[in-house]
N, C-alpha and C positions, 0 to 999 in steps of 0.2 A: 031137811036142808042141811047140808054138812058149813060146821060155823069154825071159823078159827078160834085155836084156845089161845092164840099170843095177837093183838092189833099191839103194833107202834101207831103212835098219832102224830104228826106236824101239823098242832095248832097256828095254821099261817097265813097272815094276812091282819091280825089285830091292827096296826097303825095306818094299814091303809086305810081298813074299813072306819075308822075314828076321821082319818083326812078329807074322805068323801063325802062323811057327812058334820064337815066342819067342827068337829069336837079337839077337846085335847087327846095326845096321845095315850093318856090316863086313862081316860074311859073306854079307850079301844082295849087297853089289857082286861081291863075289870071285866067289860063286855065278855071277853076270851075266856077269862077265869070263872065265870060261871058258867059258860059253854059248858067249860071242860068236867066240871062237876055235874054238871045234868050227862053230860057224856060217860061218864062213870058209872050213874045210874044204868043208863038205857045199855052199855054193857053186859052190867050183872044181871039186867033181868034179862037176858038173852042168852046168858051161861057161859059167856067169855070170861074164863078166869084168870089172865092174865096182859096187862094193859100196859106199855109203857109211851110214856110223852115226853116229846123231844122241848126241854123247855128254852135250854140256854147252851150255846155251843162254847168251845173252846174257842173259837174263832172270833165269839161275840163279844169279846171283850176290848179287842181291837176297834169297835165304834166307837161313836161319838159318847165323851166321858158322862153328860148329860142324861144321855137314854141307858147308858148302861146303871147308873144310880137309880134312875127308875124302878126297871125292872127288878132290881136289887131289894129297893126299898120295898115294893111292891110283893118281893118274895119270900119278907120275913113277914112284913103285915099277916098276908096270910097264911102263913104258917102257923105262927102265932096265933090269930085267931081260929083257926081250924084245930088247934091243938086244944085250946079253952072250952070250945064247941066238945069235943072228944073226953073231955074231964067232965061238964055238965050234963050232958044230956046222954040218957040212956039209947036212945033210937040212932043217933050216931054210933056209938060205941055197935049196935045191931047191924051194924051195916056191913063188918066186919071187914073190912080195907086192910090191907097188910101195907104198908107206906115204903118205899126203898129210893134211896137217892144213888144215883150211876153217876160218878164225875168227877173233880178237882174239888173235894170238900177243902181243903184244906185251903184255896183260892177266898173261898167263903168269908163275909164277914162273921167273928165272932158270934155274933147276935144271931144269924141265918144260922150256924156250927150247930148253936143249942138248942134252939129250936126241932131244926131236924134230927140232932141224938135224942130230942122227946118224943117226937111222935113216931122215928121207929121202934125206940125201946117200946112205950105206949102198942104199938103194933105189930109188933114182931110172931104175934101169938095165931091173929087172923089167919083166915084161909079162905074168905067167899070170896075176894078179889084181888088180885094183886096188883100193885100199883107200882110202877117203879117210872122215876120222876128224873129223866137227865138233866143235872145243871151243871154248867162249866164240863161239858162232855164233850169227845171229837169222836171218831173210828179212830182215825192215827193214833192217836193218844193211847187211847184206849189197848191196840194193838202194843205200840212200844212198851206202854209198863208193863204188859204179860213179858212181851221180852226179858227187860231187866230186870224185873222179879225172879225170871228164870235163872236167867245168868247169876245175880246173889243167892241162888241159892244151889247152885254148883249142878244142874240137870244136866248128867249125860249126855249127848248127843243121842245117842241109840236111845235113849228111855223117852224121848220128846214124838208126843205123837199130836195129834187131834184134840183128844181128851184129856191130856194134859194139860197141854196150850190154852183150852178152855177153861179150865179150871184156873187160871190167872188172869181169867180178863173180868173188869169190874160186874159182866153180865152170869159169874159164877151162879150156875144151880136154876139160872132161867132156862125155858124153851125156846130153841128158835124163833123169831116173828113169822107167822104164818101171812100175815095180811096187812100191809103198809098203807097206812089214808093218809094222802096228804092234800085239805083243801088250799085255797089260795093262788090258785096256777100254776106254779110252778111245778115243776116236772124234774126232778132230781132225788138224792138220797143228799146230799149236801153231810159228807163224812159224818154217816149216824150211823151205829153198827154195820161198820163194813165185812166184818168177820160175820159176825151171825145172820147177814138175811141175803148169802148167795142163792136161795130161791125161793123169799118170799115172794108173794103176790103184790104187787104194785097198785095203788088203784087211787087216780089223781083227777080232784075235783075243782073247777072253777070258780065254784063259791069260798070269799073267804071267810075265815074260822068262823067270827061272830053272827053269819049268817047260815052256819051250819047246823041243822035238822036231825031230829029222830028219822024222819022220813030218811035223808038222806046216807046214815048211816044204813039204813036198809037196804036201800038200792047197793051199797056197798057189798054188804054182807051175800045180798042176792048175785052179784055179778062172782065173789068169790065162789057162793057153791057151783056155779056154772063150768066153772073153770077145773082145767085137767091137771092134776099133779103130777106131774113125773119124776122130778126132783133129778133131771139129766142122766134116768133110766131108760 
């Protein structure tokens, strides 16, 4: 079965599924947050080495100030604790995660900055999977600073090709996404790598996040080998 070596993930649907079954919004993320780490597993042992999840958008910050603290708070907790997890325990360190944050660090609070310069220093070494984690990320965005990176640093007109361009966008040295899942219902790219995934595979599921399955990524992975690449050859 031919498998993708890049999934993006849109973990989506945490607060509803939390609203449905009358909980706080809190325990819809946590719910999420461990999804997303049994999802990592079930990943790697299926030889996908390259993962990245859509956590927090550029756009997401314009919510309500409320939920946006949340998820904040919520995003250093576990950082934090996964970094602690990552200094104690040898069989984390086995597991061999390469950690990479995509986004507007500098948006960050403090607290989430160091965190995150810990555990990619911590993992920068890895190779069984890679991880790369969007927060405070758009497409736009992302597109514009390769621009004005470009422009500050004086690039020819004639020398700007593809590979250049690429090489300034925060997704430097990644693979294209072969294979996009996104649970939850909705049916969009919701400005996530608009440069890098003009022909990935789309493949969108009705279940939201927290009720998202090993099973399910299967069926996934099964509908991608089904499918014909062309790549608009």
């Amino acid at each position: 079965m031919a498998l993708p070596n890049h999934i993006v993930l849109f973990p989506d649907g945490n607060s509803r599924w939390a609203k449905q079954k009358g909980l706080p919004n809190i325990l819809g993320y946590k719910k999420g947050y461990q999804n997303l780490v049994d999802f990592c597993h079930w990943c790697k042992d299926r030889g996908v080495k390259v993962l990245t999840v859509f956590g927090f958008s550029t756009e997401n910050w314009g919510r309500n100030q409320k939920w946006v603290n949340l998820v904040i708070k919520l995003l250093e907790k576990k950082f934090s604790a996964n970094l602690e997890k990552y200094l104690k325990n040898d069989e984390w360190q086995k597991l061999g995660v390469c950690v990479r944050i995509l986004g507007q660090k500098e948006k960050l609070s403090k607290t989430l900055q160091k965190a995150i310069e810990k555990i990619e220093s911590l993992t920068k070494d890895n190779n069984k999977l890679f991880l790369n984690l969007a927060i405070s990320y758009g497409g736009r965005w992302d597109i514009l600073q390769a621009v004005k990176k470009i422009v500050q640093d004086k690039v020819p007109a004639e020398k700007i090709d593809e590979n250049l361009f690429e090489s300034y966008l925060s997704t430097a040295g990644l693979p294209d996404p072969d294979l996009i899942i996104r649970p939850g219902g909705k049916m969009r790219l919701s400005n996530f790598e608009l440069w890098q995934s003009p022909y990935s595979e789309l493949y969108f599921c009705p279940k939201l996040w927290p009720d998202f399955t090993e099973q399910d990524l299967d069926d996934a992975l099964a509908e991608f080998s089904n499918r014909t690449r062309s790549f608009g050859r």
